[in-house]
SETORKOL-436897 format. One record per residue (C-alpha): z, y, x. Coordinates in steps of 0.05 Angstrom, whole numbers, padded with zeros to 5 digits, always signed. Example, Ala and Ser with C-alpha at 12.3 -4.5 7.8 and 13.67 -1.06 7.14 Angstrom:
% SETORKOL-436897
+00156-00090+00246/+00143-00021+00273/
END
This chain:
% SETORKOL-436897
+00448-00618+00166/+00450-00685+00132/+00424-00701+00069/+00468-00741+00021/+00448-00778-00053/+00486-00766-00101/+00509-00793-00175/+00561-00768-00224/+00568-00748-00287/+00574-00669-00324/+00629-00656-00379/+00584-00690-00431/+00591-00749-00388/+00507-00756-00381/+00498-00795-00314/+00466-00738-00263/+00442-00754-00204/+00404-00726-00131/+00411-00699-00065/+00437-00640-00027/+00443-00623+00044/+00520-00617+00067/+00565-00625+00126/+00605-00680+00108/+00615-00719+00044/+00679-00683+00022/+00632-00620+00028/+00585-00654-00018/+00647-00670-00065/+00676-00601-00061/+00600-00581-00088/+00592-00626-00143/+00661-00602-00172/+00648-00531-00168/+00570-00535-00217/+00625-00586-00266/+00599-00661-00234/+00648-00714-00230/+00623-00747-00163/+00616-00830-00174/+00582-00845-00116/+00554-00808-00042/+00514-00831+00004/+00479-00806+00065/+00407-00808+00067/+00362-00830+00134/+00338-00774+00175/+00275-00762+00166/+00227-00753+00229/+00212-00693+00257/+00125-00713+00243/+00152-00725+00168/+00183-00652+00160/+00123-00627+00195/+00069-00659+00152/+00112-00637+00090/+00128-00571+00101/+00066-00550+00147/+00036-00502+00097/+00099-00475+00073/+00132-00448+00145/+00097-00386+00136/+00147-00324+00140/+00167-00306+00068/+00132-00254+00035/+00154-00193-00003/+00141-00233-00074/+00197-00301-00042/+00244-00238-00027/+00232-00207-00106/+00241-00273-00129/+00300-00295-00094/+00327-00222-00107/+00315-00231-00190/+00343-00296-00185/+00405-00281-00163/+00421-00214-00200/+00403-00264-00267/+00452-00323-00234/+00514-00275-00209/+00501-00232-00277/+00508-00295-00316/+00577-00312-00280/+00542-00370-00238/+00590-00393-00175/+00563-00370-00113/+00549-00441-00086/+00523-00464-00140/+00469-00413-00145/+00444-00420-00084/+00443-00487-00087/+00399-00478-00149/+00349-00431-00110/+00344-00486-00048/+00329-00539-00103/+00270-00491-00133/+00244-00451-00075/+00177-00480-00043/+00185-00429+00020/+00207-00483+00075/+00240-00421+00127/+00271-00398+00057/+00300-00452+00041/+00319-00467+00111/+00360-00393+00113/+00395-00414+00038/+00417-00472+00072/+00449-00440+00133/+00481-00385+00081/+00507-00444+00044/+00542-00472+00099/+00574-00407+00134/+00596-00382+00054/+00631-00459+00051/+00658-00434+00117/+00687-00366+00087/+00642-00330+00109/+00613-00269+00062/+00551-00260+00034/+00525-00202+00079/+00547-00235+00145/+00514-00297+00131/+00444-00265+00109/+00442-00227+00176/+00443-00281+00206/+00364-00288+00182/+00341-00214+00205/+00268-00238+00211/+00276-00258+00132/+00327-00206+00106/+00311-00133+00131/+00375-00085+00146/+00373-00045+00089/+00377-00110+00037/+00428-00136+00074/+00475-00072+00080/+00454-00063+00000/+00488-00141-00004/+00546-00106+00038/+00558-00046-00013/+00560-00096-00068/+00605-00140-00037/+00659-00078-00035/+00640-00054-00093/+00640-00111-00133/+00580-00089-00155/+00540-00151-00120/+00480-00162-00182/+00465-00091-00190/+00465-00093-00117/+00410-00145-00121/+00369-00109-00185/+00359-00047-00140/+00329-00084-00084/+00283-00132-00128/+00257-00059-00157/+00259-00027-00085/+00217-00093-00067/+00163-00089-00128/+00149-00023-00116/+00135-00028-00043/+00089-00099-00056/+00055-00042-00100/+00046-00002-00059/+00024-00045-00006/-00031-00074-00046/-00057-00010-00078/-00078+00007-00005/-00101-00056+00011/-00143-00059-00047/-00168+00017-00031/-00182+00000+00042/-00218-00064+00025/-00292-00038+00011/-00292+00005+00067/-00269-00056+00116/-00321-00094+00074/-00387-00054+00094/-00359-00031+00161/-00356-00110+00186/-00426-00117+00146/-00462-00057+00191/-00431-00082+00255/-00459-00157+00243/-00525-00123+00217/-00529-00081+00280/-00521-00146+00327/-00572-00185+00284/-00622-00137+00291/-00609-00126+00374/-00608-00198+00394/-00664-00225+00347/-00709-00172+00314/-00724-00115+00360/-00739-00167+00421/-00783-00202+00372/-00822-00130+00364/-00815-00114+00442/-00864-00175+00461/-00916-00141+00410/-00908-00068+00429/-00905-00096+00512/-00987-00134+00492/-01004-00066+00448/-01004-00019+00519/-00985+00039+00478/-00940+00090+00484/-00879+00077+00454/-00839+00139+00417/-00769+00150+00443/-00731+00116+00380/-00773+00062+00395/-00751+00061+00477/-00678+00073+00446/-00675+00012+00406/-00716-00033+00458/-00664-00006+00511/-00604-00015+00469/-00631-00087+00448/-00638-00101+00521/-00571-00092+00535/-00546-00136+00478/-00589-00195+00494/-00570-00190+00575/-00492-00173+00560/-00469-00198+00498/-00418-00251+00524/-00386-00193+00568/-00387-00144+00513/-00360-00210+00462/-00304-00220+00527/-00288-00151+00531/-00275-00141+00448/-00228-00203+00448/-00193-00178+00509/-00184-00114+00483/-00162-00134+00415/-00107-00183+00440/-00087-00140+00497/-00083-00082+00437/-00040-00124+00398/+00004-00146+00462/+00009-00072+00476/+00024-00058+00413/+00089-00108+00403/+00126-00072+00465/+00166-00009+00448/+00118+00046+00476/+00058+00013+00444/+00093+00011+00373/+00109+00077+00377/+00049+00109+00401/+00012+00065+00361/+00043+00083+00294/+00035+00160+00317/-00031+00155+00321/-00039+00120+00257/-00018+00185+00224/-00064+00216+00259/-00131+00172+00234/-00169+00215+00183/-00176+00210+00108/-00124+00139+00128/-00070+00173+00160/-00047+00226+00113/-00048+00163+00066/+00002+00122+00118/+00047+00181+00123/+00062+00197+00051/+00070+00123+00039/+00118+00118+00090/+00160+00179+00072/+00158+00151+00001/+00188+00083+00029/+00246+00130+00068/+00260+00173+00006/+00261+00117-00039/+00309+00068+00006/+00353+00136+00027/+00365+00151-00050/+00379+00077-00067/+00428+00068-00005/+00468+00133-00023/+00464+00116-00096/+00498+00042-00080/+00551+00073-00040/+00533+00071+00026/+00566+00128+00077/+00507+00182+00086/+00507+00161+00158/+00502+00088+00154/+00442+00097+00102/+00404+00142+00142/+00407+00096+00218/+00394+00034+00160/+00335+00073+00134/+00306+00085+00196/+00302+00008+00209/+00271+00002+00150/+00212+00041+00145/+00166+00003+00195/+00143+00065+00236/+00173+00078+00303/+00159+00147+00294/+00181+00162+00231/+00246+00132+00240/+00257+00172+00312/+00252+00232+00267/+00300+00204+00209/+00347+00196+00273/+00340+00259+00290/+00365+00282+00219/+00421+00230+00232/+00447+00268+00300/+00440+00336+00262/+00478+00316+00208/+00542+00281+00251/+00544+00349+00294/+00550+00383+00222/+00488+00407+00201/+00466+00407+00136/+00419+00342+00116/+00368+00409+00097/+00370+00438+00163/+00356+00373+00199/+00304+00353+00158/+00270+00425+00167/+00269+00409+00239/+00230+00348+00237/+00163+00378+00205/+00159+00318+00169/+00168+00352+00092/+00131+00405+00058/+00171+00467+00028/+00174+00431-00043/+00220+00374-00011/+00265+00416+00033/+00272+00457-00034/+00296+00394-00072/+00337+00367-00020/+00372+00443-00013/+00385+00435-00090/+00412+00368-00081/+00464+00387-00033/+00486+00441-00071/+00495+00399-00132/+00520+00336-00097/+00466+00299-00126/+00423+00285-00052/+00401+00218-00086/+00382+00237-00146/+00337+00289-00116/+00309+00244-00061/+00293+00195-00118/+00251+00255-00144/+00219+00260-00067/+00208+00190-00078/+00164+00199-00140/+00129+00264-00122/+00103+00223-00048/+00085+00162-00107/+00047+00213-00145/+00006+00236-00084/-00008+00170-00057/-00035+00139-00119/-00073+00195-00122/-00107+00196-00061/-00113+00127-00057/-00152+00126-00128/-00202+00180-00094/-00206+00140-00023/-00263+00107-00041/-00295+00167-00055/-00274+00197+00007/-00306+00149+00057/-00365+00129+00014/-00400+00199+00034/-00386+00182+00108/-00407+00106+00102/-00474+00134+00068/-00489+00180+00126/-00476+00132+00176/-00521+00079+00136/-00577+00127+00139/-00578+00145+00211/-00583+00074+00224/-00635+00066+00183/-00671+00119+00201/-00671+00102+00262/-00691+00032+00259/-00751+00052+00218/-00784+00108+00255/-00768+00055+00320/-00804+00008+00291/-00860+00033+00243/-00881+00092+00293/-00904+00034+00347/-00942+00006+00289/-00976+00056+00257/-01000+00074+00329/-01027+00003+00331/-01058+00008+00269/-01102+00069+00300/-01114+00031+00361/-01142-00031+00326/
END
């Protein structure tokens, strides 16, 4: 789209002047009247290479992050609660945003909402950006007429998930922490130290205990193999990773993930917390039962999950009750299906999944608070094997050269 300079003046008559990207220069025109600029002159800027945008924008093509999507979310509830013009707000948010694929979408949105196009329609036309569920909460508030409080509830859907995200990332951080140390400890001390101690033991002509054969083995093996064993970790992780993106591998693989101990249970009530949570604010905004639970499903990133919360979906168009369906999944305890009985009776499903939402918030903050504690008794154990084992393969062979000296 090309870029055009601009100068006019505002209804104080102050001279204002700069540049915004439009089709044509009536476009530009038909902008600067609607934010209250008297246009006095336009002109289109050069092109600028494609090795200038590149230099510019390198660091900043990085896929936007939950905080650019709070942001842009709080920005326009404040904008469209303060009566701002459409265009003009999101010409505002191109001018201040520093994410380059954000302000590439805004700019695209512009153009199809100067081409009549709504709101909605023109954000999912960015689905790697904007996720189903924000854009059919943009859709609700488009009918509704309820299009900021449409954007407050998904800035506070979106700052509780970043908080979520990051609690577990920050519990999960130690453990990763000494894990990577004992692996890089354990390869230190098979390529370099126990061949270093074989040469001496080899001289000695003692017997050797069978920690000490056990470590000289396992050492052996390194030293001879450790550029298969390096080819064989890096083809297993990308080929994991490749597996992973295909649509067996993502569902098997976020299965098992419920499965891992002490981690998994974690995962699981996170992710039912993200369901109940989006469920109760799609109902809440207006959105048909049905349309909010095959959004929902999209949303909470877990193949498996969501074939379940489809499942509820089929149950519920053949005419069972949303308690009934969600019985047959196994995926709540007896407290939930209670609330969610209570909810149907009353008419009041999201208020009650709101209150599913906060009892999975309770138990994950919880457990994540004690998941330190939880591995720390399995990361000492492990510790101490290892060094047991290293000592008694080591000092053994010593102490028995000791007595033949």
């Amino acid at each position: 789209m090309p870029l055009f300079a601009y100068k006019g003046r505002n209804a104080r008559g102050s001279l204002i002047q700069g540049e915004i990207d439009a089709g044509t220069i009536d476009s530009v025109a038909s902008q600067l009247f609607n934010i209250g600029v008297t246009p006095i002159d336009i002109m289109e800027q050069e092109a600028a290479s494609d090795t200038d945008i590149s230099l510019a924008n390198y660091l900043n093509r990085k896929a936007p992050s939950l905080d650019d999507l709070i942001l842009f979310s709080r920005q326009m509830y404040t904008l469209m609660k303060a009566g701002v013009p459409m265009i003009k707000s999101i010409t505002g948010l191109i001018q201040s945003s520093r994410n380059f694929k954000i302000i590439e979408a805004l700019k695209d949105i512009m153009a199809n909402l100067e081409s009549g196009r709504d709101l909605s329609s023109s954000l999912a036309r960015h689905p790697g950006i904007f996720a189903p569920l924000y854009i059919s909460m943009v859709k609700v508030g488009e009918e509704t007429g309820r299009l900021e409080e449409s954007f407050l509830r998904i800035s506070e859907y979106l700052a509780r998930e970043k908080d979520t995200r990051e609690r577990i990332k920050a519990a999960l951080r130690y453990p990763t922490f000494v894990i990577v140390a004992i692996a890089i400890a354990i390869a230190i001390i098979n390529i370099f130290v126990i061949p270093a101690f074989s040469g001496l033991f080899a001289k000695a002509g003692v017997e050797l205990p069978w920690q000490t054969r056990l470590l000289m083995t396992t050492s052996d093996f390194f030293v001879e193999w450790w550029p298969a064993l390096l080819a064989v970790i890096i083809v297993s992780i990308v080929g994991s990773r490749l597996y992973v993106k295909t649509e067996v591998g993502r569902y098997k693989w976020d299965h098992y993930k419920l499965k891992i101990p002490i981690i998994g249970d974690i995962i699981y009530r996170a992710t039912l917390a993200r369901f109940a949570r989006s469920f109760a604010m799609g109902l809440k905004s207006g959105v048909p039962l049905i349309q909010a639970m095959t959004v929902v499903s999209r949303s909470v990133d877990n193949e498996y999950i969501s074939d379940r919360i489809l499942g509820m979906r089929n149950g519920v168009e053949r005419g069972e009750s949303l308690t009934r369906t969600a019985s047959l999944t196994k995926m709540f305890p007896p407290l939930v299906l209670q609330m969610l009985s209570v909810g149907e009776e009353t008419g009041q499903v999201d208020t009650m999944m709101e209150e599913v939402a906060e009892y999975y918030d309770r138990e994950v903050d919880y457990d994540i608070k004690n998941l330190s504690s939880s591995i720390e008794p399995v990361l000492i154990v492990a510790i101490g094997i290892m060094v047991l084992i290293l000592a008694l393969g080591v000092f053994l062979p010593m102490w028995d050269l000791a007595k033949v000296i």
